[in-house]
N, C-alpha and C positions, 0 to 999 in steps of 0.2 A: 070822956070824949077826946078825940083825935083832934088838934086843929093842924090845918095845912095849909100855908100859906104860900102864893107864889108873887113875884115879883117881877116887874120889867121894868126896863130903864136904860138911860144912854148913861154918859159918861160919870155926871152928876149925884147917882141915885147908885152908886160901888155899895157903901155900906147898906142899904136897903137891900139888894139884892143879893149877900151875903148872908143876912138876917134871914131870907127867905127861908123855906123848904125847898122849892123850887127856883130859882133862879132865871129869867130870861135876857139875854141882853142884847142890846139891839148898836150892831156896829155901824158907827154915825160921823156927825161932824165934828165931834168931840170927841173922835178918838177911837181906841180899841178896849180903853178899860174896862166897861160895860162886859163889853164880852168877854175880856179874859178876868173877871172875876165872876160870871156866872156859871151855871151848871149847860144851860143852854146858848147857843149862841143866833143869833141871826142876822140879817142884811136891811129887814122891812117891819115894820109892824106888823104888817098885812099877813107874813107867816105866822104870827100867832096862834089864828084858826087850825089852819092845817098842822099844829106843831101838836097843838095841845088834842085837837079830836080827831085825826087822823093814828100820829104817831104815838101820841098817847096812849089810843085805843088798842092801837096792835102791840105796844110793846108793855101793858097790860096784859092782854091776851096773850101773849107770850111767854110773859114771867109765872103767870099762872099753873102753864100745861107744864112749863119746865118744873117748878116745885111740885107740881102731883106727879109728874113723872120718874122727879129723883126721891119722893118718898116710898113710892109703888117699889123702884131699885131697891133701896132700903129693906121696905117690908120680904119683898124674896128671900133677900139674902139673911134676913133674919128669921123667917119661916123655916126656911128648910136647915139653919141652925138649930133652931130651938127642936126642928123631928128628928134629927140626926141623935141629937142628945138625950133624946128622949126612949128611941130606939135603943139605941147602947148605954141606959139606964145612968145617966146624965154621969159621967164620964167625960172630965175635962179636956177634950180634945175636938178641935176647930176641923171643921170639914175641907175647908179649904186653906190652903197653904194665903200666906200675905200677897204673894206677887199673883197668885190667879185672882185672890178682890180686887188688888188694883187694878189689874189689866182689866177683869169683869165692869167696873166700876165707869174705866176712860173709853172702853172700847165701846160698850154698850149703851153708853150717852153719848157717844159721838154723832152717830146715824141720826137719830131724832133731832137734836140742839140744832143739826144744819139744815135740818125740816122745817124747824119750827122759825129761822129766819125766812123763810118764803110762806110760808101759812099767812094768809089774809082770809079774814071773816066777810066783809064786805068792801066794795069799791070805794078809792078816795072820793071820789063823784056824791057818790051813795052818804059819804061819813060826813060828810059838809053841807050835804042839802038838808039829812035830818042829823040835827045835831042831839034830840030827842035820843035817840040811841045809845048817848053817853050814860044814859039813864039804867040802861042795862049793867054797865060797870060800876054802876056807885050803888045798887043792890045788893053789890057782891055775887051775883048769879054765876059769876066765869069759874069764882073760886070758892068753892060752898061745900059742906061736907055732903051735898047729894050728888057733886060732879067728883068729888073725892070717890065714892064709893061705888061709882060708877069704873074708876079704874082697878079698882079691886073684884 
């Protein structure tokens, strides 16, 4: 089993929230340590909500469609390798030159990745009133081998 801890804290609580997995810190009267030793920084407590089931949620669903989408890349380019070779009776030779996979690789992730920073599933509105939702990400439904397979 996974454990994953997160932590928040003012000035007092540095090493707790290095300890963390998460880290939250909260800039206060005691300073800025807090926040420049966590991973998160903030101004109020009261951003916790918003920090954790808002930005959370979306940048879950983010990291998600990005890894199926750079294994899908992946699988292409390894597909039509593995026919090429198979056609010319596996005969060690690369279909494509080094500098067309990179450029294939940087250009072809570019267009989506600046996609998938404006991609929202539902409203901050919506993500704070049911927080029940989060329920959805801790299933694993976003990242599942049957949404895998759906991009293949």
């Amino acid at each position: 089993a996974v454990v994953s801890t997160q932590s928040t804290g003012g000035g007092n609580d540095v090493s707790m929230i290095q300890a963390a997995d998460a880290g939250i810190g909260i800039v206060g009267k005691e300073g800025k340590q807090a926040s420049l030793a966590a991973d998160f920084s903030i101004t109020q407590f009261s951003h916790v909500g918003r920090l954790l089931l808002w930005h959370g949620r979306n940048s879950y669903n983010r990291c998600a469609s990005l890894s199926q989408f750079i294994i899908h890349r992946g699988l292409i380019i390894s597909v039509m390798q593995a026919i090429f070779s198979a056609v010319f009776f596996f005969v060690s030779i690369s279909l494509y030159q080094g500098i067309l996979l990179i450029g294939y690789s940087t250009f072809f992730t570019m267009g989506p990745v600046f996609f998938l920073v404006l991609d929202v599933d539902v409203d901050a509105k919506i993500a704070m009133t049911y927080p029940e939702l989060y329920k959805e990400l801790q299933k694993g439904r976003v990242l599942s081998f049957k949404t895998f397979f759906v991009w293949i």
